[in-house]
N, C-alpha and C positions, 0 to 999 in steps of 0.2 A: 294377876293373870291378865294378859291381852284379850282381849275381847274382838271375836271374829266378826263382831256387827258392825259393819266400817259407815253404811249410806240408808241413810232415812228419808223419803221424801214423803212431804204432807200435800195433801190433793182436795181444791175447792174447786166452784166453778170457773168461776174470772181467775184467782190468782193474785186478787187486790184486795182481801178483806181476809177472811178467815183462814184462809194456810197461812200468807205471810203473817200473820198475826201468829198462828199457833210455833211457825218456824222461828221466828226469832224468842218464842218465849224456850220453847224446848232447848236451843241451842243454849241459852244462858242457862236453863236448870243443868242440863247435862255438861255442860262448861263448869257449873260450879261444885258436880261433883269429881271430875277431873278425867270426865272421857272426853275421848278423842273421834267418838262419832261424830260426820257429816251430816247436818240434817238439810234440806232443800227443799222447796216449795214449787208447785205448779196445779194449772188451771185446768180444763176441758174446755176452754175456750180460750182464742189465740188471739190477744189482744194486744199485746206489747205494752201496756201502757203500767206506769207508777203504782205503786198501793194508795187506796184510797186514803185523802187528806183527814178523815174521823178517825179512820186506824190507826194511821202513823200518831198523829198524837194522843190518843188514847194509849196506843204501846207506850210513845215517849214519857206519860206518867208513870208507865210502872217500870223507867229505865230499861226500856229498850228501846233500839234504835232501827225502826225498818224504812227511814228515811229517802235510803239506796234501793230498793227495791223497784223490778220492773217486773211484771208478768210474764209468762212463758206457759208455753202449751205443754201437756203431758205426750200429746203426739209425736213432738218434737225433743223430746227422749229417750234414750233406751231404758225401758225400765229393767229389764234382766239386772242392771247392773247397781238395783237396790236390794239388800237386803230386808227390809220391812217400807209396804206403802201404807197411809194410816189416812183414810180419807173423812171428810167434812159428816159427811151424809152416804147414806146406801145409794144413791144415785148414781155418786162417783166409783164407789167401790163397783156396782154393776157396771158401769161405762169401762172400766180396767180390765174386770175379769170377762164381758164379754170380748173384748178385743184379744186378750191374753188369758185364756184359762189355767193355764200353768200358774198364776202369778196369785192362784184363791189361797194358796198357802200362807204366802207372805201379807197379802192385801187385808185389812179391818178396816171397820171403823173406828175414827181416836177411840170414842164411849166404850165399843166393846174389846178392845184393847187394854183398854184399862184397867176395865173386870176380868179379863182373861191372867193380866197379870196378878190379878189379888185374890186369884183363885187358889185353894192351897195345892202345894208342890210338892215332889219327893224331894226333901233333901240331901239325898245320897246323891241323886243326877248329877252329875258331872259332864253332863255331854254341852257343847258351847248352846250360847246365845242364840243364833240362829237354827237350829236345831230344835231347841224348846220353842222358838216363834212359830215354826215348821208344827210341832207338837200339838200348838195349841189351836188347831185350826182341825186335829183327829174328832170326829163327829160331829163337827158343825157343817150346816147344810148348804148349800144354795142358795136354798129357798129361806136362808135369812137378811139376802141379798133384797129380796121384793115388798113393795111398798115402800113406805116412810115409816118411822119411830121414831117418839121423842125418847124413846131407850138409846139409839144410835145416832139420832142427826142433831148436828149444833146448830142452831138457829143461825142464817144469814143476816145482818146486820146490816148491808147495803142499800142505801138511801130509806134509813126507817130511823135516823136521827142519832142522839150523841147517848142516851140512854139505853138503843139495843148495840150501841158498839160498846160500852161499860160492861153491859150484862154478857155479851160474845165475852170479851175477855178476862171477866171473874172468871167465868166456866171456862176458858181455855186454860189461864191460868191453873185451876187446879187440876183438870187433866195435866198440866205437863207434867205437875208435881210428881203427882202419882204416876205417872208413864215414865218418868225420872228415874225416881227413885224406884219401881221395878224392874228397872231393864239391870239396875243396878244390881240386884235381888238375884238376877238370872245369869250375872257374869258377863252383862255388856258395859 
């Protein structure tokens, strides 16, 4: 079955450390199960600049390559034209859905994306991917948009040394698994 989920973008602050990180690991999970989803990465701040030199090679040990990687502002594009945005922290997901309230449907945090996906499902549903992402957003609030939690935010990793970029990317790394291999679950 084609899967109607075509564009994923993941949303940090800068755009140098924890999306591009999270982006290039998803892309390879979801590459290696043989989808053809678009994943992309962007910031809340408009920096232009490279991913940071701890990421790139911390990624590079776990064979990935975010070498090419430059920065870009979320302002600067259309998000209509994602199907699911998956952000760092509730900061960012409020920085979206205030600018865009239409977009609380699609927009999570990766963490509780996660759980939303490993939550149990009908399995008769037959209605696509984006549909059930749509789904999974019926009674959850707003107001879980506010404060911090270590339930939802991935820890920033920028300039705190070669050990919190290790630890950022275990934990991304196994989010992507499971965000992988769910979306798989759901028909994307």
């Amino acid at each position: 079955m084609d899967s109607d989920l075509r564009r994923i973008l993941v949303v940090c602050t800068a755009n140098i450390c924890r999306s591009p990180m999270f982006e290039g690991l998803l892309r390879r999970d979801l590459g290696a199960r043989g989808s053809l989803i678009e994943v992309e990465s962007a910031g809340l701040l408009d920096r232009d600049e490279p991913a940071d030199p701890e990421a790139v090679s911390t990624m590079a040990e776990r064979g990935v390559d975010i070498s090419g990687h430059r920065s870009r502002a979320v302002a600067r594009l259309d998000l209509d034209g994602f199907d699911l945005i998956l952000t760092m922290g509730r900061e960012h997901l409020r920085e979206i859905v205030i600018d865009q309230p239409e977009l609380f449907p699609v927009t999570f945090t990766v963490k509780s994306f996660a759980r939303a996906l490993s939550a149990p499902r009908d399995r008769a549903d037959r209605s696509g991917a984006r549909d059930r992402i749509r789904s999974m957003s019926q009674g959850r609030s707003p107001s879980t948009m506010l404060g911090e939690s270590p339930e939802d935010d991935v820890d920033d990793p920028y300039r705190l040394g070669r050990a919190a970029f290790e630890a950022t990317a275990t934990e991304l790394s196994e989010l992507s698994l499971r965000i992988s291999s769910g979306l798989r679950a759901i028909g994307a």
